[in-house]
DSSP file (Angstrom, degrees, kcal/mol; ACC not computed):
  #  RESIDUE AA STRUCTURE BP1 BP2  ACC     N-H-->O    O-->H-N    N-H-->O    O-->H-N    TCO  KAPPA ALPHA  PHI   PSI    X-CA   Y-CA   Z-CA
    1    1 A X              0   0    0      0, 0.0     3,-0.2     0, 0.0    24,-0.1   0.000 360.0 360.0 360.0-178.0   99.9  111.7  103.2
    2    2 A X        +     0   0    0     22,-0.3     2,-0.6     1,-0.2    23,-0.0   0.792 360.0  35.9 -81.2 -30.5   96.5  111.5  102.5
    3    3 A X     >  -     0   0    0      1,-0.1     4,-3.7     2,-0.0     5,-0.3  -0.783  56.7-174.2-142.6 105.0   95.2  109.0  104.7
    4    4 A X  H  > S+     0   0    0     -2,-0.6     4,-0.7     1,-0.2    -1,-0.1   0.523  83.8  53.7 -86.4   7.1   96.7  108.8  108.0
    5    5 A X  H  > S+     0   0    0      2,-0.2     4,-0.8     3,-0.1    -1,-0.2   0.833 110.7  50.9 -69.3 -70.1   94.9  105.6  109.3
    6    6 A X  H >> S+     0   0    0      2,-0.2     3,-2.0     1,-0.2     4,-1.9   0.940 111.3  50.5 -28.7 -66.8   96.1  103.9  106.1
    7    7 A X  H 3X>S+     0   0    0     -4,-3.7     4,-3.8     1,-0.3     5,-0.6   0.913 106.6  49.7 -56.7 -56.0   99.3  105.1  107.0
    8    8 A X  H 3<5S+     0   0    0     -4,-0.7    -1,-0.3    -5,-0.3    -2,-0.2   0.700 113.0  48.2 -70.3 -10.9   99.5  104.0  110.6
    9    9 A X  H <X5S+     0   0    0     -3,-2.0     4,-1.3    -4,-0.8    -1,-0.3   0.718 106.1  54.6 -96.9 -12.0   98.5  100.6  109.7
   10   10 A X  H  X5S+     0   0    0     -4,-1.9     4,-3.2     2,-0.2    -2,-0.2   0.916 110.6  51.9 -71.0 -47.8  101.0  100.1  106.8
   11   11 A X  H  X>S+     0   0    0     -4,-3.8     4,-2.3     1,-0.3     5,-0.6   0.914 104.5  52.5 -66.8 -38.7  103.7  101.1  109.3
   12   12 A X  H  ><S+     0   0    0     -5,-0.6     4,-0.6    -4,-0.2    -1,-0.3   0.911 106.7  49.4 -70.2 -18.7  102.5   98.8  111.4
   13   13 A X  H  X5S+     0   0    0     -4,-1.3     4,-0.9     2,-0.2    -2,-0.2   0.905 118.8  46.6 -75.3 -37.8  102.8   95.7  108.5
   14   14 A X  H  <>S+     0   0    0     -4,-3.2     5,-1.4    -5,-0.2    -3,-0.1   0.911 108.1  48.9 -58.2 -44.1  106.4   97.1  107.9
   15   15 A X  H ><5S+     0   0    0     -4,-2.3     3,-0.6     3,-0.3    -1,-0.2   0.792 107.7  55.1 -63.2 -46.3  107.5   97.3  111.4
   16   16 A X  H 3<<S+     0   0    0     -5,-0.6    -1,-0.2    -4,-0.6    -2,-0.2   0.940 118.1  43.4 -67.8 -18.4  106.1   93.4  112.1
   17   17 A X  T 3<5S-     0   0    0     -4,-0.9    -1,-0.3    -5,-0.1    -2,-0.2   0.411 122.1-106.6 -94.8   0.2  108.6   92.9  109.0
   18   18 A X  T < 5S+     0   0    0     -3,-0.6    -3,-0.3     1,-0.2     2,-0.2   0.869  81.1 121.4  78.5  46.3  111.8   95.1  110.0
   19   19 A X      < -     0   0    0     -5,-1.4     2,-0.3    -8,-0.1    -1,-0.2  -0.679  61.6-133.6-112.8 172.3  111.1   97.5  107.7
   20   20 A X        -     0   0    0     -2,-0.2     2,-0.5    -3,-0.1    -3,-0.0  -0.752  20.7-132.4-112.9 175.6  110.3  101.3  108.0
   21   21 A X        -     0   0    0     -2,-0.3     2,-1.2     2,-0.0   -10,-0.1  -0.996  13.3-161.2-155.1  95.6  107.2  102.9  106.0
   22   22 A X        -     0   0    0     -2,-0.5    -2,-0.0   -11,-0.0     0, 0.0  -0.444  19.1-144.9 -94.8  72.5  108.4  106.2  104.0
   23   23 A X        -     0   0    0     -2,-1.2     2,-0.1     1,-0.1     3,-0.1   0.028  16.1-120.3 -38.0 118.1  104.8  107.8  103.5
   24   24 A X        -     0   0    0      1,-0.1   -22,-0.3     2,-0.1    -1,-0.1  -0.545  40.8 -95.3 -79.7 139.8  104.8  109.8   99.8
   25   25 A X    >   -     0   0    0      1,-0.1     3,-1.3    -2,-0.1     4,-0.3  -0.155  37.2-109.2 -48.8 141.1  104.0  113.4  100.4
   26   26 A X  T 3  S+     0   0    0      1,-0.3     3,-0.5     2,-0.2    -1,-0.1   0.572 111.4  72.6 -66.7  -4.0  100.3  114.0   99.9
   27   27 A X  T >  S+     0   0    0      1,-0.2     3,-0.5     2,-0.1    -1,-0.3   0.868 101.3  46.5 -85.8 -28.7  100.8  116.0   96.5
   28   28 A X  T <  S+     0   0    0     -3,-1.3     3,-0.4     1,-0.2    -1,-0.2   0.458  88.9  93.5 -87.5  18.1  101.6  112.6   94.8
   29   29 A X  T 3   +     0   0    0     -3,-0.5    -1,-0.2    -4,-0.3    -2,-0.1   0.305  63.7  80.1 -67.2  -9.4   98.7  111.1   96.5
   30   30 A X  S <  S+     0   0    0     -3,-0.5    -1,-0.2     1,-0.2     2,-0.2  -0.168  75.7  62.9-116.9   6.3   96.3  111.7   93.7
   31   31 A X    >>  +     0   0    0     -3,-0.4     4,-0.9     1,-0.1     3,-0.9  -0.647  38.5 170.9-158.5  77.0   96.8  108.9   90.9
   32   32 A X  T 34 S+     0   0    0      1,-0.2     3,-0.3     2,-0.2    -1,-0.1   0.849  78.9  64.7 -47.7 -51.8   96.2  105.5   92.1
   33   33 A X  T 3> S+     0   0    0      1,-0.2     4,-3.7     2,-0.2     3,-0.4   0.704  99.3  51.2 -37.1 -41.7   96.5  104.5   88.1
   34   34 A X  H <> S+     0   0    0     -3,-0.9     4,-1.4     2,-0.2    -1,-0.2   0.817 109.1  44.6 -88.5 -30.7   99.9  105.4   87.9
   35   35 A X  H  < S+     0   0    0     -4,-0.9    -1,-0.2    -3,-0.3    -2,-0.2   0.122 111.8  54.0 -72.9  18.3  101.2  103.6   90.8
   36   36 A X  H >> S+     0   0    0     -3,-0.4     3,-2.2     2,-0.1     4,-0.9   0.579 109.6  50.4-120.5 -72.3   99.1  100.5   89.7
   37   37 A X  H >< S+     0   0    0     -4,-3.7     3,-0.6     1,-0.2    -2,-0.2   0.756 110.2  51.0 -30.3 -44.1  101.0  101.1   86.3
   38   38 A X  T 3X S+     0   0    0     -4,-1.4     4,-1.4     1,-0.3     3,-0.3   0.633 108.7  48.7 -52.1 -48.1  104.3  101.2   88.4
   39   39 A X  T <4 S+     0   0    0     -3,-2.2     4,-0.4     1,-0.2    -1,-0.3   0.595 116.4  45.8 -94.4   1.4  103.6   97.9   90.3
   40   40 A X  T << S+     0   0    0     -4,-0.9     4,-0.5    -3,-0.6    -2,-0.3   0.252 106.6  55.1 -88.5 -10.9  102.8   96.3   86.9
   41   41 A X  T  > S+     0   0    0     -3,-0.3     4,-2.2    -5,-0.2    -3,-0.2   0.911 116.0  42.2 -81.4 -41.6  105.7   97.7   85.2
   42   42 A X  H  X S+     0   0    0     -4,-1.4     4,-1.5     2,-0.3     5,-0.4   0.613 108.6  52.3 -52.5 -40.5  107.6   96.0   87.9
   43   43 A X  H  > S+     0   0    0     -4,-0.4     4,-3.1     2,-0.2    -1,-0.2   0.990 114.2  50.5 -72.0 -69.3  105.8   92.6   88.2
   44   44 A X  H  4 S+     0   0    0     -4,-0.5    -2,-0.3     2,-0.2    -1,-0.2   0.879 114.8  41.0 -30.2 -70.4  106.5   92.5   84.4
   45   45 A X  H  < S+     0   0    0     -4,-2.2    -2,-0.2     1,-0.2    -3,-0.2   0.866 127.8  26.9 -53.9 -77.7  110.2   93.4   84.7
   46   46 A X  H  < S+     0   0    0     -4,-1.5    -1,-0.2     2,-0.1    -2,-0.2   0.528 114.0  57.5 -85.8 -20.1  111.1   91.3   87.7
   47   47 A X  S  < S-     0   0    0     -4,-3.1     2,-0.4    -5,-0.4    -3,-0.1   0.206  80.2 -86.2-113.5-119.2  108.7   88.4   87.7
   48   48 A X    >   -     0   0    0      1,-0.1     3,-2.9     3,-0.0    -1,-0.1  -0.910  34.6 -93.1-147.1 175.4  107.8   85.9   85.5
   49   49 A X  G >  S+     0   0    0     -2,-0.4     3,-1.6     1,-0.2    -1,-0.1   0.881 111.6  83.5 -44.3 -29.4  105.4   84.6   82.4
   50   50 A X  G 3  S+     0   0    0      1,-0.3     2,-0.5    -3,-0.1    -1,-0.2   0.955  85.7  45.5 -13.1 -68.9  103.3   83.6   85.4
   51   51 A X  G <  S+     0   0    0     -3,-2.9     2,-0.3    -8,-0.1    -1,-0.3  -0.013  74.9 113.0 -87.2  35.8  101.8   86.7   85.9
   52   52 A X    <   -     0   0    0     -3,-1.6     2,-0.2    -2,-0.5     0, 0.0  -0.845  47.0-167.6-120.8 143.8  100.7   87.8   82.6
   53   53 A X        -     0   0    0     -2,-0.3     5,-0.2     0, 0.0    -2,-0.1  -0.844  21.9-127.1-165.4  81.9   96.9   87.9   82.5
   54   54 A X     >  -     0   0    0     -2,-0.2     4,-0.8     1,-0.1     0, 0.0   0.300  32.7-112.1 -35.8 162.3   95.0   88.3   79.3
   55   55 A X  T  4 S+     0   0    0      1,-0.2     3,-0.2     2,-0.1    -1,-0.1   0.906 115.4  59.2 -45.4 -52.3   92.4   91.3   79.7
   56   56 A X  T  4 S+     0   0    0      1,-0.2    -1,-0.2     3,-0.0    -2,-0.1   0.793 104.9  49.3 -82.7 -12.5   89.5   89.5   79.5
   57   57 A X  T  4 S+     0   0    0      2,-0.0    -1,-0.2     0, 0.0    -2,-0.1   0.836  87.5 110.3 -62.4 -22.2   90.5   87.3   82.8
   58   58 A X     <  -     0   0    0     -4,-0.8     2,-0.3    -3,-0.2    -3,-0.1  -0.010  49.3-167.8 -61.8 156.1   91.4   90.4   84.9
   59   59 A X        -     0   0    0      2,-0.0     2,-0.7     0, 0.0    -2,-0.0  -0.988  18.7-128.2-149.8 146.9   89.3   91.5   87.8
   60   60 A X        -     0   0    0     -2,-0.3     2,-0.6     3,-0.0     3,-0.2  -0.660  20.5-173.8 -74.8 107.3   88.8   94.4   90.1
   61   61 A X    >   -     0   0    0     -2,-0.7     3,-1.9     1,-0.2    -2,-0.0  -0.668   8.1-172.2-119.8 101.7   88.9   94.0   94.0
   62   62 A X  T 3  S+     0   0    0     -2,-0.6    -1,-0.2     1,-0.3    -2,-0.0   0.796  89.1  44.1 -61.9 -47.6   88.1   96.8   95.6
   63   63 A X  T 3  S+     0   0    0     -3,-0.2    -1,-0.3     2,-0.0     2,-0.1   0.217  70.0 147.4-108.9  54.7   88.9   95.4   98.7
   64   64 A X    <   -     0   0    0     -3,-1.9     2,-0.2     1,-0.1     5,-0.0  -0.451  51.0-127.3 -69.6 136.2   92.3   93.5   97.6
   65   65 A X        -     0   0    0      1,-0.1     3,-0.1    -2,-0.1    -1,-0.1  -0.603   3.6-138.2 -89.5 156.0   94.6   93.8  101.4
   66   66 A X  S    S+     0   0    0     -2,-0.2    -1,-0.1     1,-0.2    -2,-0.1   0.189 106.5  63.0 -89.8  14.8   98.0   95.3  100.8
   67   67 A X  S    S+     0   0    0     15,-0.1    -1,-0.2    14,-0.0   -57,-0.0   0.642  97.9  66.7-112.8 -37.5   99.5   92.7  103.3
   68   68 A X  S    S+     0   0    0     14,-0.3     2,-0.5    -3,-0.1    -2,-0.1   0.248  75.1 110.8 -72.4  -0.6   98.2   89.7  100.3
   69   69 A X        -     0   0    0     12,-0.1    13,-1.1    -5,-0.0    11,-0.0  -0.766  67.4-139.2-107.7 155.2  100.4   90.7   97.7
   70   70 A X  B     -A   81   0A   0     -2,-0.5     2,-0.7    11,-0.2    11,-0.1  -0.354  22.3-154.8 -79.1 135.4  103.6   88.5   96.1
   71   71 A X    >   -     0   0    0      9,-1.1     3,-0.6     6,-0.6     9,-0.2  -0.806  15.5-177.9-127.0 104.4  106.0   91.6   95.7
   72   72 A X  T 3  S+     0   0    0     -2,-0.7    -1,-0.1     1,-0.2     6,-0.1   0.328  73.1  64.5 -91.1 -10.6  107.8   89.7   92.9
   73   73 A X  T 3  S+     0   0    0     -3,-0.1     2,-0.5     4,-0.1    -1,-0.2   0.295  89.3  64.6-110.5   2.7  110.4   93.1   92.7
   74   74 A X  S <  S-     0   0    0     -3,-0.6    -3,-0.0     1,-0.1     0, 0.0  -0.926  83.6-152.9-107.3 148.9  112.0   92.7   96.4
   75   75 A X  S >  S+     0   0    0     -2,-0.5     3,-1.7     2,-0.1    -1,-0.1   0.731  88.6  53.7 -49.7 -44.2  114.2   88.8   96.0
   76   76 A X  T 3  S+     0   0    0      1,-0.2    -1,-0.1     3,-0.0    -2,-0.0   0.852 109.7  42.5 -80.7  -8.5  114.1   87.9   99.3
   77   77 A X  T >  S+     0   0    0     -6,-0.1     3,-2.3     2,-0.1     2,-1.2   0.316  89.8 124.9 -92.7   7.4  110.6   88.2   99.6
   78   78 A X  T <  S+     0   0    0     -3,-1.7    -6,-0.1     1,-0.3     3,-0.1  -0.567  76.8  24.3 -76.4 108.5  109.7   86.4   95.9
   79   79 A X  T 3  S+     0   0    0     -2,-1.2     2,-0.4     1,-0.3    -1,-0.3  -0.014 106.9 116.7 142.7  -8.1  107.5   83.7   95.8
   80   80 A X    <   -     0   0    0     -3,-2.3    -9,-1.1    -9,-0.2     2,-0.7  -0.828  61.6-140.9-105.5 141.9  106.0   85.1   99.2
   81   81 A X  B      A   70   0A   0     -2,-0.4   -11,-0.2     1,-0.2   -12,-0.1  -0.620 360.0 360.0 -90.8 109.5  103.0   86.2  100.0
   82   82 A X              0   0    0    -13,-1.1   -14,-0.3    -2,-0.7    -1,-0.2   0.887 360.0 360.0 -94.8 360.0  103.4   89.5  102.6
């Protein structure tokens, strides 16, 4: 991958959860948009009227952590923040 810093702390949030961290090859590293589509098709399928969030309410955080989000798409982890 593209950012191997990134990488080595993501494995470390996975490992502190029993998980492993399967790094996408650095040619699909290039479209942040589409994997923000991807976790939004997903929150849509799998979670609930909750999370629907008119336009004008949305907000950009540049520095949103990747350990702070509900991942609505795994079950045993829904309703938790990891």
């Amino acid at each position: 991958g593209c950012n191997k810093r990134l990488q080595g702390m993501m494995a470390d949030m996975v490992c502190d959860r029993g998980g492993t961290l399967c790094a996408m090859d650095h040619r699909y590293c290039i479209d942040n948009g589409a994997m923000i589509a991807q976790a939004g098709m997903f929150g849509l399928q799998f979670g609930s009227e909750d999370m629907l969030v008119k336009m004008e309410d949305t907000e950009c955080r540049q520095r949103f952590r990747t350990d702070q989000v509900e991942v609505v798409w795994r079950p045993k982890t829904r309703g938790q923040h990891l």
